[in-house]
N, C-alpha and C positions, 0 to 999 in steps of 0.2 A: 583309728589313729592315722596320721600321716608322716608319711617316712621320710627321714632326713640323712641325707647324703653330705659328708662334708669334705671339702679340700684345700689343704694348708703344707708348706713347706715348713713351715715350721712347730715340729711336734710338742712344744708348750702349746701351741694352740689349739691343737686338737686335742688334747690330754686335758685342757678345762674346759670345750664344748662340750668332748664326752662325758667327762666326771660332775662338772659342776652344776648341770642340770639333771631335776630328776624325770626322766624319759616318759616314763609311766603314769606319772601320775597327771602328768603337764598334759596328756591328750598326741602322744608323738612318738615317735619310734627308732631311735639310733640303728641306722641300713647299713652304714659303713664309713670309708675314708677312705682316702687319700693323697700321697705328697708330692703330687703334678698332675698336671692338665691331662697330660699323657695316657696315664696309665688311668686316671678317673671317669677318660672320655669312653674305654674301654669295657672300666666294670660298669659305669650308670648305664649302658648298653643293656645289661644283666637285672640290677638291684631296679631300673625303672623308680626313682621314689616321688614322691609328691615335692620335694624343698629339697633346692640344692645353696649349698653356703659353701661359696668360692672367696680364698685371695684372691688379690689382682696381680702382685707380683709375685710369680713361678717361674722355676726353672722350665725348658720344651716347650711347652706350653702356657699362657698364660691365665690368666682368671677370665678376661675379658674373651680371651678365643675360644677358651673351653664353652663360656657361655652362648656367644655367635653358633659354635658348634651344636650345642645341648638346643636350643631355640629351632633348629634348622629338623635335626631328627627326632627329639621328643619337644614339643612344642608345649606341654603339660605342665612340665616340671618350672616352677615356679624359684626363679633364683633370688638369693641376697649376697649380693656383692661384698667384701669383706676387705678394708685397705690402711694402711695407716700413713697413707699420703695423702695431704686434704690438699688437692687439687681439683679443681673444675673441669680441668679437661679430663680425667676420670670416669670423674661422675656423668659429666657429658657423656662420652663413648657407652658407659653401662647402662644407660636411662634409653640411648639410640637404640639398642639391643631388646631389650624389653624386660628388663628387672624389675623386682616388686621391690626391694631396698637396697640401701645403700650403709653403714655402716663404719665406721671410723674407729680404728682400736689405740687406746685401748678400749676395751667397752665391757661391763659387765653385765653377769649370765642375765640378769634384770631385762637388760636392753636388748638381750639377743632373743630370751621370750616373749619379749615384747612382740619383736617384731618377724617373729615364728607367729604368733596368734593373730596379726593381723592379716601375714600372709595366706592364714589357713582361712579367716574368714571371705578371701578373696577366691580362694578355692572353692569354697561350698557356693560362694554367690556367681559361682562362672557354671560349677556343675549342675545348676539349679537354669541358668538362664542358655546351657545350651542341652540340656535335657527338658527343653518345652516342648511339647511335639505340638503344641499349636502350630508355632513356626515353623517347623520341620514340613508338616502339612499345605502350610501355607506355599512352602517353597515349592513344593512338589507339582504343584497345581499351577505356578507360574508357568507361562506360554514359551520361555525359552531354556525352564528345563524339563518341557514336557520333550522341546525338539529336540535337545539333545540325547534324552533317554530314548526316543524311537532312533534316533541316526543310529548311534551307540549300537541298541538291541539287534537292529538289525545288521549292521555291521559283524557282531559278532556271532548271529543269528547265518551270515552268507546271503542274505536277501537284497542285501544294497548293491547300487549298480557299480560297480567298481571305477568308471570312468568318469563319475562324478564322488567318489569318493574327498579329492583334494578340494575341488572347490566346497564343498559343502560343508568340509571342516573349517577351512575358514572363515566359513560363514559363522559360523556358529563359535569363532573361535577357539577350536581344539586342536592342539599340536600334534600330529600323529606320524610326525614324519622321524622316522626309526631306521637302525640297522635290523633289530632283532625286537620279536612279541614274546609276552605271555597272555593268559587268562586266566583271572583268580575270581574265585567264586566263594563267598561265605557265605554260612547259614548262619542266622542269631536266634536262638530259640530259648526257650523261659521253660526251664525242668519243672514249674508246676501249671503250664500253660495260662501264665496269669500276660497277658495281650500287654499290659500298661509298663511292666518290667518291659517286655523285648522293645515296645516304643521305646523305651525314656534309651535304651541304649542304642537303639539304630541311631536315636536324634543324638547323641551325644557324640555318635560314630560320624557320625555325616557333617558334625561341626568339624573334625579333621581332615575331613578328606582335600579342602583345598591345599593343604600342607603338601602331598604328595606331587611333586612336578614332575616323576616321571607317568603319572597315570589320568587317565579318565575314568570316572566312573560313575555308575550309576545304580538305584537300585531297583531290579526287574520287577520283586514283589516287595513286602512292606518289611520282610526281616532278610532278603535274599540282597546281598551285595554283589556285583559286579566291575571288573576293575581291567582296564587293558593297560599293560606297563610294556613301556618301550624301553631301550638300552642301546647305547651304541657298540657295546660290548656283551657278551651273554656273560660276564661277571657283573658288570654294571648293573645291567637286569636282574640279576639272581637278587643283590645285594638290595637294592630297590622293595624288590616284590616279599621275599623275605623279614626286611625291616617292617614293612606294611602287616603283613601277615600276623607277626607277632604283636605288632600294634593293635591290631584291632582283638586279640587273645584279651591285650593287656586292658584294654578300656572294656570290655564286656565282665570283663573278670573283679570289675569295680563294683558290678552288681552280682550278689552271692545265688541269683536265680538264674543268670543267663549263661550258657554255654554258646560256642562256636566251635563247627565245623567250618575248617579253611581249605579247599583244592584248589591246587595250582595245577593250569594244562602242559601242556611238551612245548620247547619254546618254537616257535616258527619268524619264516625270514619277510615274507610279504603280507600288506594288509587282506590280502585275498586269501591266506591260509588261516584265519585269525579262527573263524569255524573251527578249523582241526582243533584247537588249543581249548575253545570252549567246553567243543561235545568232550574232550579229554577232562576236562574238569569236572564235569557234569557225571561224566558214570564213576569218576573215584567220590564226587560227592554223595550221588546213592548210594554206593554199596559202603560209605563210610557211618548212614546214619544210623547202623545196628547200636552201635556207641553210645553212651551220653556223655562221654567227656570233652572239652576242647582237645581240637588236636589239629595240626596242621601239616598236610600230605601232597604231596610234590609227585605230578605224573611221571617225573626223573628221577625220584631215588624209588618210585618202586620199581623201575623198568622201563626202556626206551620203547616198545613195542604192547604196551597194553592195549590189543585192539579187540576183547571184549569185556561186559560186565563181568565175566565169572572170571576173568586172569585179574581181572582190580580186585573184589574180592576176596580171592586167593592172598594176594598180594597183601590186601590189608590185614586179614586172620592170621599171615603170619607174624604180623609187627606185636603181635598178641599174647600176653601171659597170663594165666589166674594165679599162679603161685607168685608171692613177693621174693619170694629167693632166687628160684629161676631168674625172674627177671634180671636180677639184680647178677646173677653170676654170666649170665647171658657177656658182661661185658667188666667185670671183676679183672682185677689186674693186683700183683701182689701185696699191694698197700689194704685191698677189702679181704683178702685172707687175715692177716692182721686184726680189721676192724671185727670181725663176723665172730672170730676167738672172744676179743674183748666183750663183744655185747655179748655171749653167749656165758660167759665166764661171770661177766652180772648179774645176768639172771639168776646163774648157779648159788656166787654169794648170796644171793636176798634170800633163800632160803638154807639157812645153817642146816647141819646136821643131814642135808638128803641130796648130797652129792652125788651117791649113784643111780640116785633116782632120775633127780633133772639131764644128771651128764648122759643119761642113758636116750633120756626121752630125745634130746636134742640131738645127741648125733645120728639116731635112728630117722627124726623130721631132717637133716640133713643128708644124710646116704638117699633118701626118698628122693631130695628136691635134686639131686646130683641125677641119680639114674634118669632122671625125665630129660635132665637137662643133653645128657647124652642122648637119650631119643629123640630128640630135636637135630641134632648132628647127626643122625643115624646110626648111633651106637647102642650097645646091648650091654649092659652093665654085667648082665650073668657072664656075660662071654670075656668079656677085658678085664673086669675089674670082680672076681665071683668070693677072695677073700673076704671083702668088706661085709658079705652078707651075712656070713657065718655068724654064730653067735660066740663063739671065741673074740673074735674080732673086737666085738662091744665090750666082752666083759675084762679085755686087756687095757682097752682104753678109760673106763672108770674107774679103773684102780686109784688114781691118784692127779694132779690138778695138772702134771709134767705128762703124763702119756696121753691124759684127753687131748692138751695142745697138740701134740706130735701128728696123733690121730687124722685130726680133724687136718692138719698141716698137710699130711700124708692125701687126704682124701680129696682136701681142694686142687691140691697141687697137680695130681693127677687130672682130675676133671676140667682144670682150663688148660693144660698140657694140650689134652685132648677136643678141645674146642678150640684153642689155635689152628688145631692140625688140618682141621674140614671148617675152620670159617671164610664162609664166602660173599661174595655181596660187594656194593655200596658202603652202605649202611657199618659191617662190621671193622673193612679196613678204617675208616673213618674213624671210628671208635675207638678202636684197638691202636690202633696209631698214635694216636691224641692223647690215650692214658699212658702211654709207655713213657713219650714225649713229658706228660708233667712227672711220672716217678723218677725220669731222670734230672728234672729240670725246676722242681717244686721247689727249690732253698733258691733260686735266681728272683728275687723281687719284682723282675721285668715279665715272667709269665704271664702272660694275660690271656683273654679271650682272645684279641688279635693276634697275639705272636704263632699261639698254637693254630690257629684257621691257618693262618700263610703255613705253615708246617703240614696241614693236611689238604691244603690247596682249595681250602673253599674261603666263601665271604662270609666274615663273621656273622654276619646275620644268619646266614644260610646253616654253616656251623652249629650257630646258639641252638637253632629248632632243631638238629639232629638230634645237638647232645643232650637237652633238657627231655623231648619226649623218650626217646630209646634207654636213658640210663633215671630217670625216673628224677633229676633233681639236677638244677642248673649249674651251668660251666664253677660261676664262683664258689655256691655250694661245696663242690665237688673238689677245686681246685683247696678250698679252704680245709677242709677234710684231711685230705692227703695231707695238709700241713701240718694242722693237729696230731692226727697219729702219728706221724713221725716226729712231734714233741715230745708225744707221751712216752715212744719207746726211750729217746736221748733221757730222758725223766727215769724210766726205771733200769736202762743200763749204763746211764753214766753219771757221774758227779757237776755234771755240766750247770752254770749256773742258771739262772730263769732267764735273763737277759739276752745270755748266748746260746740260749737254745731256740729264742725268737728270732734272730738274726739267723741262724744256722737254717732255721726251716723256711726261712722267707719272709716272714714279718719285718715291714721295717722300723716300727716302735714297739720296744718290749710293754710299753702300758695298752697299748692298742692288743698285742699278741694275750695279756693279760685278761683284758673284757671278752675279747671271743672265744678265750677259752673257757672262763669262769660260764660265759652263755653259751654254751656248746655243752659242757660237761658238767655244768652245775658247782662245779670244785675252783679255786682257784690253783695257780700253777704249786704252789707249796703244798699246799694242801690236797693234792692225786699225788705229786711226791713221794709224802709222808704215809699216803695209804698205800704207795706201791709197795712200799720198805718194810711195811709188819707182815 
């Protein structure tokens, strides 16, 4: 399917692109909305979808900057302009930009499938002609970027003569004149070591990389990437190397066999430190390939002083959980006390009649996944917490559907009490900061991926990768979430109407607030309502 993003000021219009076409069956996938350039520029950051369908006249932002913008950082995403001013000059400015259509409303869902399908045909016929690895091949073998991959290699190798470093870039035409370096290094590799999959995505990888203006790159071996990103600022840089990073996550991710491993080195100030950053990238890239999942690891958030293979190591094992709960309470914040009841309270309904059965088994798998979680922190559950074990404990809490909640209320509460108390790091302030920040801030429409970065003092890009690998599901996901359950609860303690319970939680169209919940929870908003209440 290809995923469609859409953006409109005015919510009749987005209430009949959402509703009047059927998503599913048309070959395409409704990612999200909406109602300014602003805040769209923010979540397509996140949602990455294949088709974006912008107005041109918006509030902050307009259709035609958001797209200049979208063109500039996802150069993929394939837009349809959206206007009901037939004007040339327009269509001019949008055709300059580099649109697949143009459109004139009113227009109906007919004409807007329309030219959804031909856009997508334009897609497979671009994914097809820059996944040739003939050319890919071809290129490689050409005499000036054979030159630039040895100037490069060696460059970042410490083998070039540093005195002829500047002339010899511009010889070759490469901009390397910087305040501040990194070095990123990816691996592309094929989980069933099928060689033709990691081609078709290096060659599809490599048709991007001219887009990146603050980098050079090159690639060492035939799935190994190499990338020096300069910055005049070390947030410019972050921001830069970061967006990249995830980018190439995101196009490997297009093929369901390929994985990447992403390392980024320590940033350095002159081209003659550019070494330190490489071999820095190089040993978090070994000791990260125990893994098979993509992931992308920053010689900076694990630690400024990683100077052997076993502290990287270390470092990585710790980013690491087998349990899903753990993980997931590792950085819980009171809205998933909440959610953890509810699923858990699901489960118990689906089966009638053996509520002390399931409520038993569960809080028992959760006191379990609690005590580790404290052994993580360095705590002893027998020692701090040694009521819980008892079997008093359990058999007061399946008494009935009221003391399980309490229980479990009781038992979470405690346990992130106490992983506040010893969390330290990067990584946790980050986190913890950032959730608190949306529990208090989730009903302000303006939350976004940007506003909480500048809140935690990083670049959204930089941010996205904390938040997405560490808490296991991305910024929107997440912030979306938070929204919902705090629908659900306005839903079963107050009389509040569907409308103003969208608006209260942060939705700015209650029909919009209506789809993601019906697709989130299966239920439409009356209908969880009406089952909170029997």
């Amino acid at each position: 399917m290809y995923s469609v993003f859409v953006v409109d000021d005015e919510p009749i219009v987005l209430d009949g692109i959402r509703s009047k076409i059927d998503w599913e069956s048309s070959g395409f996938s409704f990612a999200g909305e909406a109602t300014d350039g602003e805040i769209a520029l923010s979540m397509l950051h996140e949602v990455k979808p294949d088709i974006l369908i912008t107005d041109i006249k918006m509030p902050f932002m307009d259709g035609l900057q958001l797209s200049a913008a979208v063109k500039k950082i996802q150069p993929w995403i394939k837009i349809i302009i959206l206007s009901g001013h037939d004007e040339f000059d327009y269509a001019k400015k949008a055709i300059s930009i580099g649109i697949e259509d143009y459109l004139l409303k009113p227009f109906t869902p007919d004409e807007l499938l329309s030219s959804l399908k031909k856009t997508a045909v334009r897609i497979d016929k671009e994914r097809k002609q820059l996944s040739d690895i003939t050319r890919l091949k071809e290129e490689l073998k050409s005499s000036e970027t054979l030159k630039k991959k040895e100037f490069l290699s060696n460059l970042v190798h410490g083998s070039e003569n540093m005195s002829d470093v500047m002339q010899k870039s511009q010889e070759l035409g490469l901009n390397l004149i910087s305040r501040f370096y990194k070095v990123l290094i990816s691996r592309i590799k094929s989980s069933t070591s099928t060689i033709q999959n990691q081609e078709e995505t290096c060659s599809l990888l490599n048709s991007y990389l001219p887009s990146w203006e603050q980098a050079e790159c090159f690639f060492h071996h035939s799935n190994l990437l190499v990338c020096i990103f300069r910055g005049s600022t070390r947030e410019e840089l972050d921001d830069g190397i970061f967006h990249a990073a995830e980018t190439i996550a995101h196009i490997a991710a297009k093929n369901d066999d390929c994985t990447t491993l992403t390392a980024i080195g320590k940033t350095v100030e002159h081209l003659s430190e550019l070494n330190l950053s490489y071999e820095d990238a190089k040993r978090i890239l070994s000791a990260g390939e125990k893994g098979g999942e993509s992931r992308i690891i920053s010689s900076e958030d694990l630690g400024q002083n990683l100077d052997s293979e076993s502290q990287v190591d270390s470092a990585l094992l710790d980013l690491k959980d087998n349990d899903p709960l753990v993980d997931r309470l590792k950085y819980a914040g009171k809205n998933d006390i909440s959610a953890i009841i509810d699923e858990s309270m699901q489960l118990i309904r689906s089966n009638p009649g053996q509520f002390n059965v399931f409520a038993s088994y569960l809080l028992v798998d959760l006191i379990f996944s609690v005590s580790k979680l404290l052994e993580k922190f360095g705590g002893d559950i027998k020692k701090l917490k040694p009521e819980i074990l008892q079997r008093k404990f359990i058999d007061e809490a399946v008494q009935d559907e009221e003391n399980f909640r309490r229980k479990i209320t009781q038992v979470l509460s405690f346990a992130l009490e106490f992983r506040d108390s010893k969390m330290t790091g990067k990584y946790g302030d980050v986190i913890l900061k950032a959730k608190r920040y949306i529990e208090e801030h989730y009903a302000d429409q303006n939350t976004t991926l940007t506003t909480v970065a500048e809140v935690v003092a990083l670049s959204p890009n930089h941010f996205s990768t904390i938040f997405s690998q560490e808490c296991k599901t991305t910024f929107i996901e997440y912030l979306t979430n938070v929204r919902l359950e705090n629908a659900k609860r306005l839903m079963r303690e107050t009389e509040m109407k569907g409308y103003d319970i969208a608006y209260e939680c942060g939705f700015s169209d209650p029909h919009y607030f209506s789809y993601i919940f019906k697709k989130n929870t299966g239920l439409s908003p009356r209908e969880y309502k009406l089952s909170a209440v029997q």
